[in-house]
C-alpha positions as CSV (number, residue, x, y, z in Angstrom):
1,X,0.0,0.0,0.0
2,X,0.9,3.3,-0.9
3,X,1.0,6.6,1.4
4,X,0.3,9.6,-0.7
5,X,2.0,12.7,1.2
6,X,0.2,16.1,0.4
7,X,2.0,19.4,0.4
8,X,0.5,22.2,1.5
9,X,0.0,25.4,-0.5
10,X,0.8,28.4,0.3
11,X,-1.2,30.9,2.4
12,X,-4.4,31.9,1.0
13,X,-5.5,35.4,-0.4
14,X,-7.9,35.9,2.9
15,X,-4.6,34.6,5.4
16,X,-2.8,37.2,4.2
17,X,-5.1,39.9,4.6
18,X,-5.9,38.8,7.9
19,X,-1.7,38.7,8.9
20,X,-1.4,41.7,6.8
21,X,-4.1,43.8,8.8
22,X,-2.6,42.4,12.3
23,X,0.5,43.9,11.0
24,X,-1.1,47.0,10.4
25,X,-2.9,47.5,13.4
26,X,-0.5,46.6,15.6
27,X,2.6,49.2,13.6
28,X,-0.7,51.7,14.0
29,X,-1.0,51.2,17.9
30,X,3.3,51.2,18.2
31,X,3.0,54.8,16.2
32,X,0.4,56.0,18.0
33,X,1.7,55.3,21.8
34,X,5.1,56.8,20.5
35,X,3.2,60.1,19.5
36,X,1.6,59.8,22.7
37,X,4.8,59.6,24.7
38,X,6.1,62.4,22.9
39,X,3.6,64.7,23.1
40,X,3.3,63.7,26.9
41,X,6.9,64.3,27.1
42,X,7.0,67.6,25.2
43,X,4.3,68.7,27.7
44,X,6.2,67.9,30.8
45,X,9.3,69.8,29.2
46,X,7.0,72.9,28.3
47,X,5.8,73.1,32.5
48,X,9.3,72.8,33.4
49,X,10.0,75.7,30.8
50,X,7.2,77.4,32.4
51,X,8.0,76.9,36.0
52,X,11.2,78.3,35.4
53,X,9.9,81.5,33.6
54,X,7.5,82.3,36.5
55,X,9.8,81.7,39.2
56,X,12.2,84.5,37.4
57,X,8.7,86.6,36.8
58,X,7.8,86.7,40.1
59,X,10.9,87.5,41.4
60,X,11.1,90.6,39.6
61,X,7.5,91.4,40.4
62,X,8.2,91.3,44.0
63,X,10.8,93.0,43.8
64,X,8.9,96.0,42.1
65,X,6.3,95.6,44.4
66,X,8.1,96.1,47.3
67,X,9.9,99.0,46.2
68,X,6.8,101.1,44.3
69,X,5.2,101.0,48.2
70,X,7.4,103.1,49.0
71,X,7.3,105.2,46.5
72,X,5.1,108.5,47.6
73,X,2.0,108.8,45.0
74,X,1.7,111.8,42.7
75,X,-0.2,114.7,44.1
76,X,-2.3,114.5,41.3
77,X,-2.9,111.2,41.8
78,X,-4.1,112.1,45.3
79,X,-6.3,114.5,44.0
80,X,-7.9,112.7,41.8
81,X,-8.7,109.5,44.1
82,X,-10.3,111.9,46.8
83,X,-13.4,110.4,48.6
84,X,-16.8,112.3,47.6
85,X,-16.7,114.7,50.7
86,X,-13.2,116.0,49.2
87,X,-11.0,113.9,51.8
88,X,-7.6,112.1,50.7
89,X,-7.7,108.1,50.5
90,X,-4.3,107.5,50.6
91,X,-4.9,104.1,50.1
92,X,-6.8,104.1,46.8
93,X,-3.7,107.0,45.1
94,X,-1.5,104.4,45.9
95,X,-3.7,101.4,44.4
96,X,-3.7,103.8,41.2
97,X,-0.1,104.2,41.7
98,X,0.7,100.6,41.8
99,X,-1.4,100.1,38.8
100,X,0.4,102.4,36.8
101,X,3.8,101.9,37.8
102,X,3.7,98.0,37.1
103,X,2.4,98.6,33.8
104,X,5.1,100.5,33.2
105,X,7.6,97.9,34.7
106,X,5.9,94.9,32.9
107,X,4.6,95.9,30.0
108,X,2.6,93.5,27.8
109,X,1.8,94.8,24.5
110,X,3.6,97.0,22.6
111,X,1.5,100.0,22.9
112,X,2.3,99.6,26.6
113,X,6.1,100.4,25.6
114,X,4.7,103.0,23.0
115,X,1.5,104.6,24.6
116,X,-0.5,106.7,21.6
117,X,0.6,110.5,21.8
118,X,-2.1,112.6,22.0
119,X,-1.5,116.6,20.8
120,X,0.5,118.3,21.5
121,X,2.9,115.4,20.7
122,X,4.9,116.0,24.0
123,X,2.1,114.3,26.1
124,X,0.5,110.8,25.9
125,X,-2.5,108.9,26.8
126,X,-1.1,108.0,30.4
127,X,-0.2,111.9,31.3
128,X,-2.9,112.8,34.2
129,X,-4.2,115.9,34.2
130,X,-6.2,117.8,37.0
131,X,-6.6,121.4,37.0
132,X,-4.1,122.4,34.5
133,X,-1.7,120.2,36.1
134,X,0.4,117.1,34.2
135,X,1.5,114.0,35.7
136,X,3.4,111.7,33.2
137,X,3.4,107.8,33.3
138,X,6.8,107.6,31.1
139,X,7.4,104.1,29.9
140,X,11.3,102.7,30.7
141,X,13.6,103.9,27.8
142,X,15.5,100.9,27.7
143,X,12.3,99.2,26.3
144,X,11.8,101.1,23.8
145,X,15.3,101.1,22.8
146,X,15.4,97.3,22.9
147,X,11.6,97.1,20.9
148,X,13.2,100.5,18.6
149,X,9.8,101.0,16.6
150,X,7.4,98.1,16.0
151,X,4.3,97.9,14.1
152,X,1.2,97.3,17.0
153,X,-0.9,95.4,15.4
154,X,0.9,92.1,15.5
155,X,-0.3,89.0,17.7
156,X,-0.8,89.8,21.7
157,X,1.1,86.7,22.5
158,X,3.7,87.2,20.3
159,X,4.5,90.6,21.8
160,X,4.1,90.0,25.4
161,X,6.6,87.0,24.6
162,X,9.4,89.3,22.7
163,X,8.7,91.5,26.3
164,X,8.8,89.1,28.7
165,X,12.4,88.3,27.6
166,X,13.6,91.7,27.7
167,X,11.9,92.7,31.5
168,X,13.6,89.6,32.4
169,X,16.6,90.1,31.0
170,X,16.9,94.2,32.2
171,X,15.7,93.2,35.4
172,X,14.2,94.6,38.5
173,X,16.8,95.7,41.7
174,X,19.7,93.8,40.5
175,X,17.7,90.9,39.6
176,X,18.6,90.8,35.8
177,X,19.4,87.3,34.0
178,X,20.1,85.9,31.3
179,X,17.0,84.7,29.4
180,X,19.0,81.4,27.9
181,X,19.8,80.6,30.9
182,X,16.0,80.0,31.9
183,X,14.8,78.6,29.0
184,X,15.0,77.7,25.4
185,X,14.1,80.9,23.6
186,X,14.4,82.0,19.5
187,X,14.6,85.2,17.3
188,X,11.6,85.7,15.5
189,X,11.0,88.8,13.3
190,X,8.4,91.8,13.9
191,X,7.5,94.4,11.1
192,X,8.7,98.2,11.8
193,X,6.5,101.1,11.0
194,X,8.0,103.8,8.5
195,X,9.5,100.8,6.4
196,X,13.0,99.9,8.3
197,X,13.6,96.2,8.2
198,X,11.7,93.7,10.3
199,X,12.9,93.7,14.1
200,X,14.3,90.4,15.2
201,X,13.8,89.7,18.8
202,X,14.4,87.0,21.1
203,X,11.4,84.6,22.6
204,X,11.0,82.0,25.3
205,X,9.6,78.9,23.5
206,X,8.2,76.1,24.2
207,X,8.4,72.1,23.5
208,X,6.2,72.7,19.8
209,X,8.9,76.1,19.1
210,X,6.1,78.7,20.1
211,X,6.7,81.6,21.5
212,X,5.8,81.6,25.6
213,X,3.6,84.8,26.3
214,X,2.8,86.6,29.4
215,X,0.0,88.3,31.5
216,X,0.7,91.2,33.9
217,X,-3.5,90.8,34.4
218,X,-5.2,88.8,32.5
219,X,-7.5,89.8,30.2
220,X,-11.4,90.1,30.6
221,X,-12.2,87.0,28.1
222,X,-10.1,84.9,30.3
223,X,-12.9,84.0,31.8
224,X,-11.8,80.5,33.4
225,X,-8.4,81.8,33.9
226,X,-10.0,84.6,36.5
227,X,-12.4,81.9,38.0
228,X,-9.6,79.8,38.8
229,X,-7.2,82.6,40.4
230,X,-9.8,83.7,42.3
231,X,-10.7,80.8,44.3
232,X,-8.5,79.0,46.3
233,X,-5.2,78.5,46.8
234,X,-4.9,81.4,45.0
235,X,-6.7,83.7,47.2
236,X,-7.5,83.3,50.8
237,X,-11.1,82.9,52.0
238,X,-11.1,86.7,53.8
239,X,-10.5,87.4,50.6
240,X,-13.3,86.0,48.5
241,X,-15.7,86.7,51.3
242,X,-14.9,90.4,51.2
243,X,-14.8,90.3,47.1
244,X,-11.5,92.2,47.2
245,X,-8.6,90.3,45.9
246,X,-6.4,92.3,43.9
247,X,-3.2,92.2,45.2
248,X,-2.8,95.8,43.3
249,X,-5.3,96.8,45.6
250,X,-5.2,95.0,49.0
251,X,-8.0,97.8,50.7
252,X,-10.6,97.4,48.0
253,X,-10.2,101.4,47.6
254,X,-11.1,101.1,43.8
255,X,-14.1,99.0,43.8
256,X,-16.3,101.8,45.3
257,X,-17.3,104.0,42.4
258,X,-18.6,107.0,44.2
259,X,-15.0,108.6,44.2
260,X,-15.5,111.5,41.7
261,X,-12.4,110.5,40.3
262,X,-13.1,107.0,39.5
263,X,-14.3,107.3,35.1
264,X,-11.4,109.6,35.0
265,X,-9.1,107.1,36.2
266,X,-10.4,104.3,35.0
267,X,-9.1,104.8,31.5
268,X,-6.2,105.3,32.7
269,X,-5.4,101.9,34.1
270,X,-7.5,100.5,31.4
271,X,-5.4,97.6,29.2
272,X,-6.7,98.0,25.3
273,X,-5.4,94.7,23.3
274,X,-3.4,96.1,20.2
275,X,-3.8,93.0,17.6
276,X,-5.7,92.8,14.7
277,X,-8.2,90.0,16.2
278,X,-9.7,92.8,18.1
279,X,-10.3,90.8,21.5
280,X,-10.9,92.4,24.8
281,X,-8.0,93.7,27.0
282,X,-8.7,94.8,30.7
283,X,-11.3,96.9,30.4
284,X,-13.1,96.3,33.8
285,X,-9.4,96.9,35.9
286,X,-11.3,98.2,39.2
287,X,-13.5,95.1,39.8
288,X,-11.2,94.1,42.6
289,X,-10.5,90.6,40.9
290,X,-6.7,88.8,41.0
291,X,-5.4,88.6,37.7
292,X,-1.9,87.6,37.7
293,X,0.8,87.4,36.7
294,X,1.3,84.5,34.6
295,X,3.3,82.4,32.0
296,X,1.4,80.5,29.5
297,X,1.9,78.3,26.6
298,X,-0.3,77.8,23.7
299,X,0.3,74.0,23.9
300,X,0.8,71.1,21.2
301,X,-2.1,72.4,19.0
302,X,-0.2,76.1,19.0
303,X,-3.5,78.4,19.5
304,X,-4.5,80.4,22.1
305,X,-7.7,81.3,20.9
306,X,-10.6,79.5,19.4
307,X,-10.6,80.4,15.7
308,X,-13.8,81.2,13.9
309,X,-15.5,82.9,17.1
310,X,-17.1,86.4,17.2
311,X,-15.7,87.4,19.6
312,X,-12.7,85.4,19.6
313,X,-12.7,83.0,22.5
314,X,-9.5,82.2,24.7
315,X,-8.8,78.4,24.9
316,X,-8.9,77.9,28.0
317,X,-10.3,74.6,28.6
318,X,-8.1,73.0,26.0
319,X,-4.6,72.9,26.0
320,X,-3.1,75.9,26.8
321,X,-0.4,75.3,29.7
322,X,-0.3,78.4,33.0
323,X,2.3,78.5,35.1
324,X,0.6,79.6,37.9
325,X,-1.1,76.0,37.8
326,X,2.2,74.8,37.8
327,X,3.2,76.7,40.9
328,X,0.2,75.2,42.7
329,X,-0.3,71.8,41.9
330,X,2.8,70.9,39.6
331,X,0.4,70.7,36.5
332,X,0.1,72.8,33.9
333,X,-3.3,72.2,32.2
């Protein structure tokens, strides 16, 4: 008898789809956790950037802070925050004062280095006036020789990010350093009025090479931004209870509007946003509210805002990444 030994084939069309999608799927699930670790991993490096940046922030802020106290208010600015019955309130003319002076110290924006002159050209919107008499808000000349003549309507982050490296890097009481040594940063280029060459200036950036912007205050559409920093840990109870947690304003001086003074100087502290997506600045700066300051990144998807919104909407819910999370809880987002 005979035994008649049959060979096998080879694999069938539907085998080697089935081996070929395993394949597939599992290359698909390798790619995707590697793009997962490195976006995870980018993130982490991006807090640690933005620790970093804050820490140096607020050192310079305090610093300020400590030394504008003593700093004796104008006598126009004392005028002009008199109480109703015509009394001084020390108090609120130095809450002006300090309000003034840091903007001046920590500019965001460009028109905050550059305030628009107003005729005759020698004064500016920041001079007060009361009776004839001039008080002028000058903004640092080292700024604006560092920023020399930018165009202002160019991205709010990407300005505040060109001046957080040079306040950082001029410093505040001897507290200067050397932005590299923070951070990674970049040149990037600005347009120049009167048609001089583009202005390149340095940037911190983060993990996705975008530039890391800044908030003295943040702005009025940061709505979930101004929730969080004013509820705890980043106001006391006393605080919330009394509705008075500005920092700028420890009394609560401003928030009573019956001060004759108080439309007058409101738009003087006012913050108008300069770029050309026409979102809101800090246009409600007496409502007694904490608002900073801050470090933020724009994240992996490199947006700030919500695009396609009337008014534009700040993303943040999504992925931007704020240091003053970072300070409190170690996470960014």
């Amino acid at each position: 008898m005979t035994t008649r030994l049959h060979r096998r084939g080879g694999f069938t069309l539907l085998e080697l789809i089935v081996v070929m999608g395993i394949i597939i799927l599992l290359v698909g699930l390798t790619i995707g956790a590697v793009f997962r670790l490195r976006a995870s991993q980018q993130e982490k490096n991006t807090n640690t950037h933005l620790l970093k940046i804050h820490k140096a922030l607020e050192q310079q802020y305090s610093a300020a802070i400590d030394r504008i106290k003593k700093e004796d208010p104008p006598q126009l600015i004392k005028e002009l925050t008199k109480n109703a019955d015509g009394t001084y309130d020390i108090a609120r003319a130095k809450a002006i004062h300090m309000k003034m002076r840091m903007r001046l110290e920590f500019p965001e924006n460009f028109g905050e280095v550059f305030p628009t002159p107003i005729p005759p050209s020698t004064k500016s919107e920041w001079d007060v006036n009361y009776n004839g008499q001039v008080y002028a808000y000058v903004p640092k000349s080292s700024f604006r020789a560092a920023l020399k003549n930018p165009v202002m309507i160019d991205v709010e982050e990407r300005q505040s990010a060109a001046l957080l490296v040079v306040i950082l890097s001029q410093g505040q009481g001897g507290t200067a350093t050397n932005a590299e040594s923070i951070a990674p940063t970049k040149v990037i280029d600005f347009a120049q009025q009167n048609g001089q060459p583009s202005l390149s200036l340095r940037v911190f950036v983060d993990e996705w090479g975008n530039p890391i912007a800044f908030r003295r205050w943040a702005d009025d559409d940061m709505t979930d931004v101004l929730t969080e920093l004013n509820q705890p840990p980043y106001v006391s109870a006393a605080q919330m209870q009394s509705g008075n947690m500005d920092p700028d304003d420890p009394e609560g001086r401003l928030r009573i509007q019956t001060w004759p003074g108080y439309v007058q100087m409101l738009k003087f502290v006012t913050v108008v946003n300069s770029d050309p997506t026409g979102r809101q600045g800090v246009l409600t700066p007496f409502d007694g509210r904490n608002r900073g300051p801050f470090v933020f990144s724009a994240g992996g998807n490199g947006r700030f805002w919500v695009p396609n919104t009337s008014p534009p909407k700040m993303e943040t819910d999504l992925d931007n990444l704020y240091s003053y999370r970072l300070a409190q809880s170690g996470k960014g987002n």
